[in-house]
C-alpha positions as a Markdown table, in Angstrom:
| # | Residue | x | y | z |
|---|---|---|---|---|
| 1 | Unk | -5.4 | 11.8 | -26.6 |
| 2 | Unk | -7.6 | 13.4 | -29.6 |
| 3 | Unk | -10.0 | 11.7 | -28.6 |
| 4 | Unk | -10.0 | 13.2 | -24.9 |
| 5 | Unk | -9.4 | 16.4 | -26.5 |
| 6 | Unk | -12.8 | 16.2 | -28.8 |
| 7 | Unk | -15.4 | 15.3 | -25.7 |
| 8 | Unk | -13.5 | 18.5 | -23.5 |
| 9 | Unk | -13.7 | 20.5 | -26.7 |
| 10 | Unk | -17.4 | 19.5 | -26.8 |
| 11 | Unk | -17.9 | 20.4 | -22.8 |
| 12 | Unk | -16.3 | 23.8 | -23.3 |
| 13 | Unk | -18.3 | 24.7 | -25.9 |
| 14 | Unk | -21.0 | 24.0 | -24.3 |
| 15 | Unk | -20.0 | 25.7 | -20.9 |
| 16 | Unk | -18.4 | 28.8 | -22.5 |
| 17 | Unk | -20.5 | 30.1 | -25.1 |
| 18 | Unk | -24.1 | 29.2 | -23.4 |
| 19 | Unk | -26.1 | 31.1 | -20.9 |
| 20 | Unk | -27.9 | 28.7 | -18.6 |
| 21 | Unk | -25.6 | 25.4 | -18.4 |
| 22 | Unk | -23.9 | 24.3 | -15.7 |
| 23 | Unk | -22.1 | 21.6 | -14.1 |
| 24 | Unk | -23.2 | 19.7 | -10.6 |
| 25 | Unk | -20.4 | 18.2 | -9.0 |
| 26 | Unk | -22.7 | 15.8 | -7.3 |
| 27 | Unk | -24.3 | 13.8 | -10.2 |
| 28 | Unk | -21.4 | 14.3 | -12.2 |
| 29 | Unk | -23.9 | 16.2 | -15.5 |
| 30 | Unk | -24.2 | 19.9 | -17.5 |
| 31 | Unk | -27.4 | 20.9 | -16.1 |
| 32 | Unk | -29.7 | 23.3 | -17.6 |
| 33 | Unk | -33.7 | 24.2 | -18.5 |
| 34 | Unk | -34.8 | 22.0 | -21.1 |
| 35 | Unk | -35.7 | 25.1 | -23.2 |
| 36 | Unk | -31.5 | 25.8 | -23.4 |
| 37 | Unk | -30.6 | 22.6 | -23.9 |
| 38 | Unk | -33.3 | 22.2 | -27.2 |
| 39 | Unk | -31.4 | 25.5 | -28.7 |
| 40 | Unk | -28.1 | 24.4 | -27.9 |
| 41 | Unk | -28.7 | 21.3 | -29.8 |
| 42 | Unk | -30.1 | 22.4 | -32.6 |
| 43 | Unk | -26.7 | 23.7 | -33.5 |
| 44 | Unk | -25.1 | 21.1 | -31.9 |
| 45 | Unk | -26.6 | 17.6 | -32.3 |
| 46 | Unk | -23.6 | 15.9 | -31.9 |
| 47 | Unk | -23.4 | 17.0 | -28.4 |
| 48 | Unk | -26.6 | 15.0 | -27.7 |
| 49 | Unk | -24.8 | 12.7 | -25.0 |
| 50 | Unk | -24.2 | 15.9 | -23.2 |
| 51 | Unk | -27.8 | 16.0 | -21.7 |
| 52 | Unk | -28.1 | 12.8 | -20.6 |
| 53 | Unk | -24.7 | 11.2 | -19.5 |
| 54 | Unk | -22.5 | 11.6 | -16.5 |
| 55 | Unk | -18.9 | 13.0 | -17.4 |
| 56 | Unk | -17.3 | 11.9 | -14.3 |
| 57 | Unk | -13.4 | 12.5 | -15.5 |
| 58 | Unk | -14.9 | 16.3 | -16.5 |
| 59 | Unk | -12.6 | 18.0 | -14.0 |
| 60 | Unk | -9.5 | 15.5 | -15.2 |
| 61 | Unk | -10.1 | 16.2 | -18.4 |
| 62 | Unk | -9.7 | 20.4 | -17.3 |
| 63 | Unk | -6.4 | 19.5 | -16.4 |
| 64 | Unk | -5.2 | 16.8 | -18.9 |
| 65 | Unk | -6.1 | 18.4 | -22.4 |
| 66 | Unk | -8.0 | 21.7 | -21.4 |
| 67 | Unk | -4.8 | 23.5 | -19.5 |
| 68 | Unk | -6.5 | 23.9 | -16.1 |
| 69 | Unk | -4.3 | 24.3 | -13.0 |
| 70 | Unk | -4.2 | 23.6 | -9.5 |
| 71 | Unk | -6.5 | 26.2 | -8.0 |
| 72 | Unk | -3.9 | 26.6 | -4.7 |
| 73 | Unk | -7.0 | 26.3 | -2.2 |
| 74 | Unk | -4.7 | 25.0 | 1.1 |
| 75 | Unk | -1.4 | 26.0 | -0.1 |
| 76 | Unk | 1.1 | 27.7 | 1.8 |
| 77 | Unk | 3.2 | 30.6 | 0.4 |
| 78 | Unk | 6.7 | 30.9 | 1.3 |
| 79 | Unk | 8.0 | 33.5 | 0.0 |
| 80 | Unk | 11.1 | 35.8 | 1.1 |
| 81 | Unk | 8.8 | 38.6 | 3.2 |
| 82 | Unk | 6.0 | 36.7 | 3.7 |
| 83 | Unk | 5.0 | 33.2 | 4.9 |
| 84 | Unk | 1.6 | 31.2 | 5.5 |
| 85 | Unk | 3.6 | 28.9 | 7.4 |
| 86 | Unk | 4.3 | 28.4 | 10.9 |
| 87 | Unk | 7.6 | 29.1 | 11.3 |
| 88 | Unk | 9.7 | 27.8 | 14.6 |
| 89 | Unk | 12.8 | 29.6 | 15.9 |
| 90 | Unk | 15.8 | 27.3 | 17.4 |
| 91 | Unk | 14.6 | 28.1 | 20.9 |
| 92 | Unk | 11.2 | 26.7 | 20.4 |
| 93 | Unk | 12.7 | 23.2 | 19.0 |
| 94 | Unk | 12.7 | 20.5 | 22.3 |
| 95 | Unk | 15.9 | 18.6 | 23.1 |
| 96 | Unk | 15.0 | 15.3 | 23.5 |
| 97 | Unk | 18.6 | 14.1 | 24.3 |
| 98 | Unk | 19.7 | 12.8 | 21.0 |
């Protein structure tokens, strides 16, 4: 588990504190100019790998050791006064003679 929590420590640095990085989905890398990535790594060489190799457990990682949540795209709230959900009354449930 440390270890997990050294490489996300290392992405979130990286995406946090640094103008010009991001992430794309698609090929799984932190993208940026190579002009940001030279000054990034001159303070941090250790992050070398960053630049070249696909993370593709990044977005587990956000929830395993980095405390992301579930973002509730598709969710339904039900709460007391207010409901997202279809909501039937007893006249609009069909006997079907059971």
């Amino acid at each position: 588990m440390r270890w997990y929590k050294k490489q996300f420590d290392k992405m979130t640095t990286l995406m946090r504190n640094n103008s010009g990085f991001g992430w794309d989905p698609i090929t799984k890398k932190f993208t940026a100019s190579d002009e940001a990535w030279e000054n990034y790594l001159k303070s941090h060489p250790s992050h070398k790998n960053l630049k070249t190799k696909s993370v593709a457990n990044y977005d587990d990682l956000k929830i395993v050791v980095g405390g992301a949540t579930a973002t509730g795209n598709g969710s339904l709230a039900l709460g007391v006064d207010d409901t997202d959900a279809t909501t039937f009354r007893d006249e609009d449930n069909l006997n079907f003679g059971m």
